[in-house]
C-alpha positions as CSV (number, residue, x, y, z in Angstrom):
1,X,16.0,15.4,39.6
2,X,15.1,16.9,36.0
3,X,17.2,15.4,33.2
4,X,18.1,18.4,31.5
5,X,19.6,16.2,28.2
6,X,16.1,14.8,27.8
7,X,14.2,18.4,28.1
8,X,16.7,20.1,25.6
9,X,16.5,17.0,23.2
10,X,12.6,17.5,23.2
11,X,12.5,21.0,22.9
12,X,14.7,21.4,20.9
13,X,13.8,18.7,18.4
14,X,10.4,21.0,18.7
15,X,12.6,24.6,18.0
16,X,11.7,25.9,21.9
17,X,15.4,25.1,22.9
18,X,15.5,27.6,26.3
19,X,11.9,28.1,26.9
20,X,10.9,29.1,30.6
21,X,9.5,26.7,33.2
22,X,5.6,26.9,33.4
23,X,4.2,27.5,36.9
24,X,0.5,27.6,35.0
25,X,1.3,23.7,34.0
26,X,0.9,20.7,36.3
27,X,0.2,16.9,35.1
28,X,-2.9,15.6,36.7
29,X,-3.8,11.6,36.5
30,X,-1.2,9.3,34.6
31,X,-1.6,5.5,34.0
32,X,1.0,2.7,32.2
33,X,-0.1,-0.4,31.2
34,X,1.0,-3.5,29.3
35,X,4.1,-4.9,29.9
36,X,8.4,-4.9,29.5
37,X,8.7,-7.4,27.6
38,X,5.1,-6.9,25.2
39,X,5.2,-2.7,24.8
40,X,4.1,-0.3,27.3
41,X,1.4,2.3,26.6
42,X,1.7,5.7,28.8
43,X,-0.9,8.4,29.6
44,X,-1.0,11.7,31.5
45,X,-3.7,14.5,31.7
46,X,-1.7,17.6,31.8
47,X,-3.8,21.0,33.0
48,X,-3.0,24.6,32.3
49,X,-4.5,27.7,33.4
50,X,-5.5,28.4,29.8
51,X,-7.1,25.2,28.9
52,X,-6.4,21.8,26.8
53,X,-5.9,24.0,24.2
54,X,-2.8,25.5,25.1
55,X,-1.0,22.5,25.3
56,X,1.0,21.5,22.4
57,X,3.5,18.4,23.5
58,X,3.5,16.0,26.1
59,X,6.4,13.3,26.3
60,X,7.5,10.8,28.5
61,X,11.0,9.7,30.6
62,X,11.0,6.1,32.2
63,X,14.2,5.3,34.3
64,X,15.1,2.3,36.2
65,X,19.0,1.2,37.6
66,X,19.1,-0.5,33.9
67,X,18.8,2.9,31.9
68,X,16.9,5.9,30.6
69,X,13.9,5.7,28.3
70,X,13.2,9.1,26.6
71,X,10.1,8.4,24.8
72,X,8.5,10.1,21.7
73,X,5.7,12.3,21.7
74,X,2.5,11.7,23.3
75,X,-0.9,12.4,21.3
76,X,-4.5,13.6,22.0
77,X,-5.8,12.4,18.5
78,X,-7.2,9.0,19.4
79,X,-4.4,7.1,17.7
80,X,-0.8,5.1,18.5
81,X,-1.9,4.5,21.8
82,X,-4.7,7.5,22.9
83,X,-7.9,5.9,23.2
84,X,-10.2,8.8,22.8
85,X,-9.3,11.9,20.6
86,X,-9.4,15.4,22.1
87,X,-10.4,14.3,25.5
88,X,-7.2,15.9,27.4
89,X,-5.6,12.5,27.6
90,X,-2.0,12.0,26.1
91,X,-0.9,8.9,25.6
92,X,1.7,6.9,23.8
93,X,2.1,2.9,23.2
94,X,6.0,1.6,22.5
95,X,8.4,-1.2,22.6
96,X,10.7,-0.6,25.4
97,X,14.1,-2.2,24.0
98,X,16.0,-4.2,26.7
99,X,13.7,-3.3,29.6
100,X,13.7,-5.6,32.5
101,X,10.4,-6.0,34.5
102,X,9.9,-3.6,37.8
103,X,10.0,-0.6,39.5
104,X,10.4,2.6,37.2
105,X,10.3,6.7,37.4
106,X,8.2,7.9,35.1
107,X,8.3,11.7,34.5
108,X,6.2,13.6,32.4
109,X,7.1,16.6,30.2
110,X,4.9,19.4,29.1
111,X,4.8,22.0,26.8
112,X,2.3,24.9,26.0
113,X,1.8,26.4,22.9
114,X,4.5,29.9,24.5
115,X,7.2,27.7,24.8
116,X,6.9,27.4,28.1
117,X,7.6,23.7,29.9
118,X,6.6,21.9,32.9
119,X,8.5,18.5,34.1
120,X,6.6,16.7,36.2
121,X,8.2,15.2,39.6
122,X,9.1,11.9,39.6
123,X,6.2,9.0,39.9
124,X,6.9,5.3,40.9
125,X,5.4,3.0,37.9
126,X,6.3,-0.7,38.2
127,X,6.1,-2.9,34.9
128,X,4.9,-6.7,34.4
């Protein structure tokens, strides 16, 4: 299921409104930790054909049968969240208003420095 609301938000928020799906774009590792209650920091290693380079945004969508969390950007900088600058690593660290503890979908959302986007397929996270 690709929430189409979410991509357009990002990308358009970002002026690539209508870019093409990437087939040279995949996410590799991801990891969440913390907690619903305490803030929630989120991390993915996307990969494209052309490098870490050609990456240029990486954000985050966590759903549960409460609601939809369309998170803001992810960084590679070593800051808000990233532990280690330029290593390929996005991450992000939030409050998550009104979230319960449990099982989540998190999806992952890419795009390179064309335009072009990748959404990741669904992966199960569960929060303490």
């Amino acid at each position: 299921m690709t929430n189409l609301g979410f991509s357009a938000l990002i990308l358009g928020a970002f002026g690539l409104a209508g870019a093409a799906m990437a087939q040279d774009m995949a996410v590799g590792d991801t990891a969440v930790s913390g907690s619903a209650a305490g803030g929630v920091t989120l991390s993915a290693a996307p990969l494209h054909a052309m490098g870490p380079e050609a990456i240029s945004l990486v954000a985050f969508e966590l759903t549960n049968a409460s609601g939809t969390w369309s998170l803001p950007p992810a960084n590679d900088g070593g800051t808000q969240g990233d532990a280690i600058a330029g290593d390929g690593v996005w991450s992000m660290s939030t409050v998550l208003p009104n979230a319960d503890p449990g099982a989540y979908e998190m999806k992952v959302y890419v795009v390179d420095t064309t335009g072009s986007e990748f959404v990741s397929d669904p992966v199960d996270v569960t929060l303490n």
